[in-house]
KELUMVO-720695 format. One line per 10 residues: number of its first residue (from 1); for each residue y negated, x negated, z of C-alpha. Coordinates in nm, 3 decimals, always signed. Last residue first. Example, Ala and Ser with C-alpha at 12.3 -4.5 7.8 and 13.67 -1.06 7.14 Angstrom:
% KELUMVO-720695
2 = +0.106 -1.367 +0.714 | +0.450 -1.230 +0.780
This chain:
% KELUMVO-720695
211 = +3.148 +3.108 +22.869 | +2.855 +3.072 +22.718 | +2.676 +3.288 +22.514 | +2.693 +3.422 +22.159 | +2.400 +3.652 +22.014 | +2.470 +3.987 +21.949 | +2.369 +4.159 +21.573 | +2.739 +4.208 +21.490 | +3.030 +4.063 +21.781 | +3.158 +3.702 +21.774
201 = +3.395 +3.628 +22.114 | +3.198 +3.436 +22.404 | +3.141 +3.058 +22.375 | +3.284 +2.778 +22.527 | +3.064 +2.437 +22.559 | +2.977 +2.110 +22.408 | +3.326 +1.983 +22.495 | +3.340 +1.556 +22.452 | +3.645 +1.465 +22.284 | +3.749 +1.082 +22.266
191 = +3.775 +0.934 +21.936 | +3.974 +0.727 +21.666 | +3.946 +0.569 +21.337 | +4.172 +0.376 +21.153 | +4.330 +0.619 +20.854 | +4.031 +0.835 +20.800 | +3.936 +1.034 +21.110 | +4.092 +1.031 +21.498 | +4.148 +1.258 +21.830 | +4.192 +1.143 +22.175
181 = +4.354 +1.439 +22.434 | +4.149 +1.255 +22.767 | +4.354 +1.554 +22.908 | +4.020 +1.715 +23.094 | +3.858 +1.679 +22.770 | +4.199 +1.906 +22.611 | +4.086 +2.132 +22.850 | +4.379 +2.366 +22.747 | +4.260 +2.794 +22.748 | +4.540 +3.008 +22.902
171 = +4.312 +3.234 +23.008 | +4.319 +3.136 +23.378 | +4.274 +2.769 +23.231 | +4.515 +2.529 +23.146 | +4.443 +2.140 +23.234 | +4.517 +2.180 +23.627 | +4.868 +2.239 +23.543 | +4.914 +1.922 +23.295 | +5.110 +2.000 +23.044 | +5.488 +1.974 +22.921
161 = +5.524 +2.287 +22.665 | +5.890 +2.413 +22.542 | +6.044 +2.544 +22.232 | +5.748 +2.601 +21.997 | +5.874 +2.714 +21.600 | +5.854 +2.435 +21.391 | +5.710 +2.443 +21.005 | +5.761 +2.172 +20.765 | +5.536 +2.066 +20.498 | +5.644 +1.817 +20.250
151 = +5.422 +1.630 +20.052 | +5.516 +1.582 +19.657 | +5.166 +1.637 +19.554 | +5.100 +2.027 +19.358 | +5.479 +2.077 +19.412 | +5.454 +2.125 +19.809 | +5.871 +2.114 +19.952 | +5.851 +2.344 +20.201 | +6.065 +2.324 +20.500 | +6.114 +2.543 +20.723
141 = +6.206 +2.688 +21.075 | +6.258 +2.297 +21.251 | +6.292 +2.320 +21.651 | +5.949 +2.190 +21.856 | +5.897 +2.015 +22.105 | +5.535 +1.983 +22.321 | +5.380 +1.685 +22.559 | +5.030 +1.687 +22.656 | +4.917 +1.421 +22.877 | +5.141 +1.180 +22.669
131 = +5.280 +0.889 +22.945 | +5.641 +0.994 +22.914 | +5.640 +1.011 +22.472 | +5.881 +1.256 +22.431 | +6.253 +1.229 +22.288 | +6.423 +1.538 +22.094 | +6.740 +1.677 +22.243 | +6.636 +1.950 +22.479 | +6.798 +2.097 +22.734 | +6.670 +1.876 +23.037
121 = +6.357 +1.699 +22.906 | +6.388 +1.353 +22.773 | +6.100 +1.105 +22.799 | +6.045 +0.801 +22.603 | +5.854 +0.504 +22.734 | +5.637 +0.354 +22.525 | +5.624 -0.059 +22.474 | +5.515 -0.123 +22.100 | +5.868 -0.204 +21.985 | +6.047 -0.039 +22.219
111 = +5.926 +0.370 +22.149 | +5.909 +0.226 +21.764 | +6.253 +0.199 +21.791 | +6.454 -0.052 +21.558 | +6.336 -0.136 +21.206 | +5.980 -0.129 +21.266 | +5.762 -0.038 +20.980 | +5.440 -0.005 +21.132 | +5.302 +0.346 +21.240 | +5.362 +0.276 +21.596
101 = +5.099 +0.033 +21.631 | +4.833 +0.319 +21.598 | +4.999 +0.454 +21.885 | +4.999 +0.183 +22.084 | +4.627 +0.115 +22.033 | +4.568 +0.501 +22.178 | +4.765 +0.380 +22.475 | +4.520 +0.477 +22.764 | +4.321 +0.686 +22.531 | +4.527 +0.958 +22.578
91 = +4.755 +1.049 +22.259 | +4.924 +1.430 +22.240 | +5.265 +1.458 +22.163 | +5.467 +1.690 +21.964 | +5.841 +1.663 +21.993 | +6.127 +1.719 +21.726 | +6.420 +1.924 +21.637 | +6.633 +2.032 +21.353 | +6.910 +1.701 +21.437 | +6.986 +1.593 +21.088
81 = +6.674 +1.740 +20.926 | +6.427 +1.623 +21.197 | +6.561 +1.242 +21.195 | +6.548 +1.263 +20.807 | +6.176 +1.373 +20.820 | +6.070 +1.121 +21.089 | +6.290 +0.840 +20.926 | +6.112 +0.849 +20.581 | +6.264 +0.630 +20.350 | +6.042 +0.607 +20.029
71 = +5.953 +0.905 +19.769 | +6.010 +1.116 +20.074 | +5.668 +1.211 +20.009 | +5.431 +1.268 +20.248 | +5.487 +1.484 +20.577 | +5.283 +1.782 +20.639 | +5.322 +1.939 +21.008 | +5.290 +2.308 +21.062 | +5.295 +2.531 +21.403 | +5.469 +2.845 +21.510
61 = +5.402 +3.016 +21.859 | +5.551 +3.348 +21.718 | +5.375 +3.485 +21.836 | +5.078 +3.295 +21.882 | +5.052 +3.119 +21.472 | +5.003 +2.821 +21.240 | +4.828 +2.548 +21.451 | +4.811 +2.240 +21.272 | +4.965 +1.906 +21.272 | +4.835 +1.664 +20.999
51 = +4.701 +1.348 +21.191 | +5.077 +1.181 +21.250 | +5.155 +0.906 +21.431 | +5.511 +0.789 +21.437 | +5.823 +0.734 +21.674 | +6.199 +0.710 +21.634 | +6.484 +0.726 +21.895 | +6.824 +0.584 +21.808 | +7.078 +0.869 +21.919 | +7.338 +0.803 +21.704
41 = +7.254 +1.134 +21.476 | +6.912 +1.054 +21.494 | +6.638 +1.099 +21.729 | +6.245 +1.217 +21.705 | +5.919 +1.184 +21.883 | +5.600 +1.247 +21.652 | +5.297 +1.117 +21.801 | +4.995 +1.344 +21.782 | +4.614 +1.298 +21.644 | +4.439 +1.614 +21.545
31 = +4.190 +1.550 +21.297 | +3.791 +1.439 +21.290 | +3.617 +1.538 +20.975 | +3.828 +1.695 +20.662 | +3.620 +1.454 +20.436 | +3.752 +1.126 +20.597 | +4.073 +1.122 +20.442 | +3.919 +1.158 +20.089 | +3.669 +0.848 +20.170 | +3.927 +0.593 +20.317
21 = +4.183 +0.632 +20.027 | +3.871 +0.640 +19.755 | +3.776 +0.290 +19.909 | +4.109 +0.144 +19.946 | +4.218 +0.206 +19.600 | +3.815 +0.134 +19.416 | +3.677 +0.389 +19.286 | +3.710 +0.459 +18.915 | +3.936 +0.764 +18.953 | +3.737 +0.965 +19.161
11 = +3.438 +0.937 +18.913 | +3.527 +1.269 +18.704 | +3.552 +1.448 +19.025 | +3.219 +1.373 +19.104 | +3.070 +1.168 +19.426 | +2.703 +1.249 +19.490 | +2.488 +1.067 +19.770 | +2.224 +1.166 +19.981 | +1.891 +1.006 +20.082 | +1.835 +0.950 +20.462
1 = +1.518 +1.172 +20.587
């Protein structure tokens, strides 16, 4: 059996920067990885990856993104406030390096600086990502500034879904496997999904089975 190991609040502070950075985003386990497609007032496109998406609600199809602090430029943020919308996109492992490239500081388009090809849906006036399996946009409903850190959390209401057809179920359910969706931990890390199975809704005293 491997031995354990006990970090305390009262030794947080003593770690070393890059160590304590790489341990606290790892404790959440793997995260959603999406790119964030945006566009400014002049119609430069912007592009970053961002591992703090969530689901927030069906109806209405809501979901939450938290941004850090706008203590420094922040494009992605000021791109969403100008315009109110943005795109959701879903990394394959095709371009998975690509993505991680995109969070450098680039000053022109990170869609042309690490070769990804934006796509525009009719309508709509945020970019996607073309080659994304799973492609969503989104129009801005909040924004909550968070006092306990500085992040800002905003939350977009679901405008339009770009999927796959054979990747949605009967039920509606997404084989994000099927996609080749990749996921990621800490700040470096990233993963394929592999499905260990669907299982029926939780009911008292009977066991789960496979859907």
């Amino acid at each position: 059996m491997s031995h354990t190991k006990t970090f305390r609040i009262e030794q947080f502070a003593d770690l070393e920067k890059y160590f304590r950075r790489n341990l606290m985003n790892c404790l959440s386990g793997y995260k959603s990885l999406n790119l964030v497609g945006t566009m400014d007032a002049q119609r430069q496109t912007n592009l970053a990856p961002f591992s703090q998406v969530f689901h927030l609600g069906a109806s209405p199809a809501l979901m939450g993104m938290i941004i850090r602090p706008d203590s420094v430029p922040r494009h992605t943020l000021q791109n969403i406030e100008a315009t109110g919308y943005y795109t959701l996109n879903h990394v394959h492992s095709d371009f998975y390096q690509e993505a991680h490239q995109a969070a450098a500081r680039y000053e022109g388009s990170e869609f042309e600086a690490v070769g990804l090809d934006t796509l525009f849906s009719e309508g709509f006036p945020a970019p996607y990502v073309k080659s994304s399996p799973l492609k969503i946009g989104l129009k801005l409903e909040e924004k909550h500034p968070l006092a306990i850190n500085s992040t800002i959390m905003l939350i977009g209401s679901v405008q339009e879904i770009i999927i796959q057809e054979d990747c949605v179920a009967e039920d509606g359910f997404i084989d994000l496997e099927k996609l080749g969706t990749v996921t990621c931990a800490g700040l470096d890390a990233y993963y394929t999904g592999q499905k260990l199975g669907r299982l029926t809704y939780p009911k008292p005293y009977k066991k789960p089975s496979l859907i």
